[in-house]
C-alpha positions as CSV (number, residue, x, y, z in Angstrom):
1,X,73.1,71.8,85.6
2,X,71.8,72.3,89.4
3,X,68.8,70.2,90.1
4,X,68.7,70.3,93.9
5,X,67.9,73.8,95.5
6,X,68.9,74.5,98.9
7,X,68.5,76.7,101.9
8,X,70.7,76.6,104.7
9,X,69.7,79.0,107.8
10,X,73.2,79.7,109.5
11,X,73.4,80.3,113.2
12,X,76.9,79.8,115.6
13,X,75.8,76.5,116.7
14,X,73.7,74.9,114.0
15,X,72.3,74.8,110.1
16,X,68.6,74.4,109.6
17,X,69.0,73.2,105.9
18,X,65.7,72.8,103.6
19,X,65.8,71.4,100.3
20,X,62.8,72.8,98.2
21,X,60.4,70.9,96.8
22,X,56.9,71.8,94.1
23,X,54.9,69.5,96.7
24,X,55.5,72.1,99.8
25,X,57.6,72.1,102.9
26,X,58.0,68.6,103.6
27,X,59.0,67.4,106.6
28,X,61.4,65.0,104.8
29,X,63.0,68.2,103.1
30,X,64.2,69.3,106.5
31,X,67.2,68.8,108.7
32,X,69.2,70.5,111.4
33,X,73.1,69.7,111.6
34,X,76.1,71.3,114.0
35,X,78.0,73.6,112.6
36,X,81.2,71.5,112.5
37,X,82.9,68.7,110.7
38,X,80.6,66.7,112.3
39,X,77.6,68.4,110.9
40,X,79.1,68.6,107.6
41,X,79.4,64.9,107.3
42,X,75.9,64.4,108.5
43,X,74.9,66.8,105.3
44,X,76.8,64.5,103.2
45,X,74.9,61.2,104.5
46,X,71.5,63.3,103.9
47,X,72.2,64.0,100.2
48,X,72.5,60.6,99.5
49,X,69.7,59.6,101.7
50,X,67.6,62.2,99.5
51,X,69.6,60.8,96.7
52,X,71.0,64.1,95.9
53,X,74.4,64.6,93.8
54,X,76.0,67.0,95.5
55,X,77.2,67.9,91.9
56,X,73.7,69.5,91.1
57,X,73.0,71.2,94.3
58,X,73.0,75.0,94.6
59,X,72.5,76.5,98.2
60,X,71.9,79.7,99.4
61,X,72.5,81.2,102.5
62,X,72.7,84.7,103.8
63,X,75.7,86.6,105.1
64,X,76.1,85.6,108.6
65,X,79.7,87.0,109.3
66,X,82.3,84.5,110.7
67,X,79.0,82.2,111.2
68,X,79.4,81.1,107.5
69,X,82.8,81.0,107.5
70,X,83.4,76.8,108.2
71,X,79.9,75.6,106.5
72,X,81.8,77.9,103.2
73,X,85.3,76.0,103.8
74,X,83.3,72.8,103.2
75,X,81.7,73.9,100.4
76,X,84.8,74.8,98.5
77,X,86.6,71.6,99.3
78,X,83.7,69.4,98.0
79,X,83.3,71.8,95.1
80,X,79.5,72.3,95.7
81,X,78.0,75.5,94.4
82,X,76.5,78.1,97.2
83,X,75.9,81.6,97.4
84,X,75.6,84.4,99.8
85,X,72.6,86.8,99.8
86,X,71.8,89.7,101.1
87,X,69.5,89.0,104.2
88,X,67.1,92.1,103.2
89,X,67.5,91.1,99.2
90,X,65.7,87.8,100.2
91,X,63.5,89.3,102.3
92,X,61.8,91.9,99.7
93,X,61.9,89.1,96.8
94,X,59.6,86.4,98.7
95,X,57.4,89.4,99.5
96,X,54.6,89.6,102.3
97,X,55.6,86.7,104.7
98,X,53.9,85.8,108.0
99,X,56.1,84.0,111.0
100,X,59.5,83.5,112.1
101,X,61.8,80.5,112.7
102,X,65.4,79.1,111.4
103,X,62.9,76.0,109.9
104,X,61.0,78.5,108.1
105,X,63.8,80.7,107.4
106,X,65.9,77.7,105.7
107,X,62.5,77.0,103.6
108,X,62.5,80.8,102.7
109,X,65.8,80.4,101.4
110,X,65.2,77.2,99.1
111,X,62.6,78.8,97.5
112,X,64.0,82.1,96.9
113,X,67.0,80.0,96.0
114,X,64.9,78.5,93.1
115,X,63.0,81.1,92.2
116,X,65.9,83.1,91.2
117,X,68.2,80.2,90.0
118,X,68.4,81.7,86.6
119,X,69.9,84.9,87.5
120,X,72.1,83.6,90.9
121,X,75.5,83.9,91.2
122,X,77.4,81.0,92.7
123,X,80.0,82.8,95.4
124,X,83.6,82.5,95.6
125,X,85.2,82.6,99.0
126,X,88.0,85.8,98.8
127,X,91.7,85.3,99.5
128,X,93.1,84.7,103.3
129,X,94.5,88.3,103.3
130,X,90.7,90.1,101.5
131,X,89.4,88.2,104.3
132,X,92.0,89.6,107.4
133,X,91.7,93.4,104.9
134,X,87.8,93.1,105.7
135,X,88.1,92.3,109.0
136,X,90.7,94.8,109.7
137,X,88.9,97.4,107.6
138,X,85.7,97.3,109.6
139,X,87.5,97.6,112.8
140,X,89.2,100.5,112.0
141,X,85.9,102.0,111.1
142,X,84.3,101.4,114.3
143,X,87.1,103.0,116.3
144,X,86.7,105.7,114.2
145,X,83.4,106.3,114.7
146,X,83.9,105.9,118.8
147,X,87.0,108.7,118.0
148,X,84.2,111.1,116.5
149,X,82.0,110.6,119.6
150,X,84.2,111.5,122.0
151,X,85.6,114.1,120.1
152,X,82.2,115.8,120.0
153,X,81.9,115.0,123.8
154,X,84.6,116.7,124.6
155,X,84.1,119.6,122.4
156,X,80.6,120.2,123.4
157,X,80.3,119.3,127.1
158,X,84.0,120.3,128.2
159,X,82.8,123.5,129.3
160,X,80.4,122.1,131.9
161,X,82.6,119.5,133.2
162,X,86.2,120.3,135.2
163,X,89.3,119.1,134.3
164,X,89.4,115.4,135.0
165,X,86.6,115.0,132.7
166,X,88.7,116.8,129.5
167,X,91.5,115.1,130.6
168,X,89.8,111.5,130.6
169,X,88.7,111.8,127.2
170,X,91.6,113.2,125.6
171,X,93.4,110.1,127.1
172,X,91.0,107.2,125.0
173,X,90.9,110.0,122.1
174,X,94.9,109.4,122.1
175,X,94.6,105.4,122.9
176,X,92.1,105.8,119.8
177,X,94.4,107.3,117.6
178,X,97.2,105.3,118.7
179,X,95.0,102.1,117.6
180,X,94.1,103.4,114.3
181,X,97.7,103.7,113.8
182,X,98.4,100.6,114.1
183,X,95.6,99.2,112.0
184,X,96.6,101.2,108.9
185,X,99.8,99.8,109.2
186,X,98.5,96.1,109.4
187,X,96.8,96.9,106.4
188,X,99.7,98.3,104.1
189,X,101.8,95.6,105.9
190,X,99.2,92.7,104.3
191,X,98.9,94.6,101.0
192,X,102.5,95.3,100.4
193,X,102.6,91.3,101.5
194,X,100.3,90.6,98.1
195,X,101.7,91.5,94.8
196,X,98.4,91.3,92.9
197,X,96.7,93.3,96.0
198,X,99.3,95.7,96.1
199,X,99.3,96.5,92.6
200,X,95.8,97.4,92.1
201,X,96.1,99.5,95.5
202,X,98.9,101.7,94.0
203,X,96.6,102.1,91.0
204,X,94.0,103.3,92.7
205,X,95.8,106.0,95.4
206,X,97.0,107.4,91.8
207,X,93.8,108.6,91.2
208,X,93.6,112.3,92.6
209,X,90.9,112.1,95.6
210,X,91.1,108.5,96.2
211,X,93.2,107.7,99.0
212,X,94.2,105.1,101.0
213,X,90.2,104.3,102.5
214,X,88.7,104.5,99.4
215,X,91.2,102.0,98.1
216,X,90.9,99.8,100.5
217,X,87.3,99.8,100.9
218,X,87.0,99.2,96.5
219,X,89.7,96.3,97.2
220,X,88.0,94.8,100.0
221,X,84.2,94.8,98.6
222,X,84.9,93.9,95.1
223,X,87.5,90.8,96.1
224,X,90.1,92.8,94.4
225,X,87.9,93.1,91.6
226,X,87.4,90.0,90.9
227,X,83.4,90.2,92.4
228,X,82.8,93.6,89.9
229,X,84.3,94.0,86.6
230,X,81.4,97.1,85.4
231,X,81.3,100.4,87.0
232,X,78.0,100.5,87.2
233,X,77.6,97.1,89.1
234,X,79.9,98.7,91.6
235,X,77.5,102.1,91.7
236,X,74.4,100.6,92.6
237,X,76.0,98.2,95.0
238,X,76.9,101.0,97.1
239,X,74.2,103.4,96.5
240,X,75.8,106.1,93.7
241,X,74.0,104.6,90.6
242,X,70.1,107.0,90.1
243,X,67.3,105.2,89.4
244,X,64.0,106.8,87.7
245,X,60.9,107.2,89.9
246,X,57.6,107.9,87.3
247,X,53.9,106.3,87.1
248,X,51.7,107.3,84.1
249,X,51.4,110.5,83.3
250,X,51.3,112.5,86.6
251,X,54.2,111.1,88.6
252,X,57.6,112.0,87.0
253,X,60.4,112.7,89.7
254,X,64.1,113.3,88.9
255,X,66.4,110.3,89.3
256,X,67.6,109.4,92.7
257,X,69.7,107.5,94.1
258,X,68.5,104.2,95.9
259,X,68.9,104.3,100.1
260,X,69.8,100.8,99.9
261,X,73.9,99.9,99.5
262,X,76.8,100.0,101.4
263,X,76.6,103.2,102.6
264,X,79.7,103.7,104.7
265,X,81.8,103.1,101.0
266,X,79.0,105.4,99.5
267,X,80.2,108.1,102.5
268,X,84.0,107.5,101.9
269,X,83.5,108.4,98.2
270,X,81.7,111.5,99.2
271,X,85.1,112.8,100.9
272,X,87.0,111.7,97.7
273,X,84.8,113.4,95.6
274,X,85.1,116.6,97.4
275,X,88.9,116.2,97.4
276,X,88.9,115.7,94.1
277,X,86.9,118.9,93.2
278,X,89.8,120.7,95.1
279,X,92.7,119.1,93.6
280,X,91.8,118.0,90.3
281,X,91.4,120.8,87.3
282,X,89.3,118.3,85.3
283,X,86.7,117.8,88.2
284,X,87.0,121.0,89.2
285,X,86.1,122.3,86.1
286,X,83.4,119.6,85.7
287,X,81.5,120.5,89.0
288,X,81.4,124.5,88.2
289,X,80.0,124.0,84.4
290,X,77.4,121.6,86.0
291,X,76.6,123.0,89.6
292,X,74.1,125.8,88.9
293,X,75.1,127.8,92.6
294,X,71.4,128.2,94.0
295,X,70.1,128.2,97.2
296,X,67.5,126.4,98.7
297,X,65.4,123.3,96.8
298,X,66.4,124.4,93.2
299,X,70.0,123.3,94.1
300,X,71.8,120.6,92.8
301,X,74.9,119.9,94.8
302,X,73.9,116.4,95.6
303,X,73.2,115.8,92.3
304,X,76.4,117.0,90.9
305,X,78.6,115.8,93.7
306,X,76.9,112.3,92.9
307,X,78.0,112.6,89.2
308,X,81.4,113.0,90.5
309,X,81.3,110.4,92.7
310,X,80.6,107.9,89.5
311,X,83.5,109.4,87.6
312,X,85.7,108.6,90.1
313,X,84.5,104.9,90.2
314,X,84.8,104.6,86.4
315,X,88.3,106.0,86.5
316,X,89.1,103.6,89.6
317,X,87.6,100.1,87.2
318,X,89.4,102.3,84.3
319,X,92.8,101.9,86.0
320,X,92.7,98.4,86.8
321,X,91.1,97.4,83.6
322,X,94.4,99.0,82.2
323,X,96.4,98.2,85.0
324,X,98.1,101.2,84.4
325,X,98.6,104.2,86.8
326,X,95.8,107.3,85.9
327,X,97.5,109.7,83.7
328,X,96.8,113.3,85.1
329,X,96.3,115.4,82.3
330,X,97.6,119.3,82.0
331,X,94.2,121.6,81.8
């Protein structure tokens, strides 16, 4: 049973931690620590200054990167309970707030950490090599992206530049590409490394349309699925699942989905969704009896591709569920 609810604001050099209490922000309820061994230690003395088991304590904290990354080491040794929020999930929940400050924040924190203590879930730091596939993951992404902007540069302004200029940028378009290579190959190299990664990631590429970014991307933000074990968990969390949008009896919209979610995994499955409407006689058939082929507003190709979007994710939890390879079907 957690008795002792905590917020910790986490920044490179220091934790502003804030233990909450019904009589207010007390300045007693407050202290800043290093973010070292050090600091940790000097936690430890505070909790039982305060009197605190550190058996009973939940913290939260929001994700910080690499900033979290010893304070979470710590936690994990000394088995005490924390979890990581989203930074604009806290926000919304406390409301309208007025001011700034890592004090405040780390007060923030302790009260959305025990206003929501019923439904929290306590985190669970991923394996060494989810952590080096995240990392690796959102680098590759990033060159990516720089790969597409020069591609358009060169495409678009080429013609009112001479040659050095086309020649420039089709050099670091080719450096690029050459490090992209060799990030996908760090990647199969850790998977293949990891039998229990490694399976799942062969499950999943045998889905038609998922490939190997999709796969990587599921295995990465669900902790090999260890974080997700519903479909539908998985949808909303990256922006697929629809949600309703009525009021009384004069506002009644069509489901959408939510702009909120990890939207870069949400684009990914867009790509596999498409592929799979080429490739795949099922979807393919799926997508014409339910696309209606107008023009204009009265069209619902997001809608429909979004439907197929969500098939694929249940077949992807379907596969490791079963951990089985998908079976494609004669149609």
């Amino acid at each position: 049973m957690k008795n002792y609810f905590i917020g910790i604001d986490v920044s490179k050099m220091k934790l502003d931690v804030a233990l909450h209490s019904t009589e207010g922000r007390l300045n007693c309820n407050h202290i800043v620590i290093e973010n070292n061994g050090k600091g940790f230690k000097d936690l430890l003395t505070w909790f039982k200054k305060m009197g605190i088991n550190h058996q009973e304590v939940l913290i939260c904290m929001e994700h910080t990167g690499i900033y979290a990354d010893k304070v979470v080491d710590f936690f994990e040794t000394k088995g005490i309970a924390y979890s990581l929020q989203s930074a604009l999930h806290v926000k919304k929940s406390l409301g309208l707030v007025r001011g700034k400050s890592d004090k405040v924040d780390a007060f923030r924190l302790s009260e959305f950490c025990y206003e929501k203590r019923a439904t929290i879930k306590e985190s669970q730091k991923p394996s060494q090599n989810i952590i080096v596939l995240k990392h690796l993951f959102t680098e590759r992404r990033k060159l990516v992206g720089t790969r597409a902007q020069y591609k358009q540069i060169r495409s678009e302004i080429a013609i009112y530049q001479g040659k050095g200029f086309v020649k420039r940028k089709e050099r670091i378009i080719k450096n690029l590409q050459r490090d992209i290579d060799e990030i996908d190959q760090e990647i199969i190299e850790i998977i293949k490394s990891d039998p229990e990664i490694y399976c799942n990631f062969l499950l999943l590429i045998s889905i038609i349309g998922i490939g190997n970014v999709n796969a990587v991307g599921a295995i990465v933000y669900t902790n090999n699925f260890k974080n997700f074990s519903d479909p539908r968990a998985y949808a909303c969390y990256i922006g697929v699942a629809p949600f309703p949008c009525s009021s009384g009896t004069s506002i009644h919209k069509r489901k959408s989905v939510s702009k909120m979610g990890r939207l870069q995994l949400k684009a990914d499955l867009t790509q596999a969704a498409r592929s799979a409407i080429l490739y795949d006689p099922q979807m393919k058939a799926y997508f014409k009896r339910k696309f209606n082929d107008k023009k204009g507003a009265e069209s619902n190709y997001g809608t429909v591709l979004n439907a197929v979007k969500f098939k694929l994710i249940c077949r992807m939890f379907s596969v490791i569920r079963r951990q089985s390879a998908y079976i494609k079907f004669a149609f």
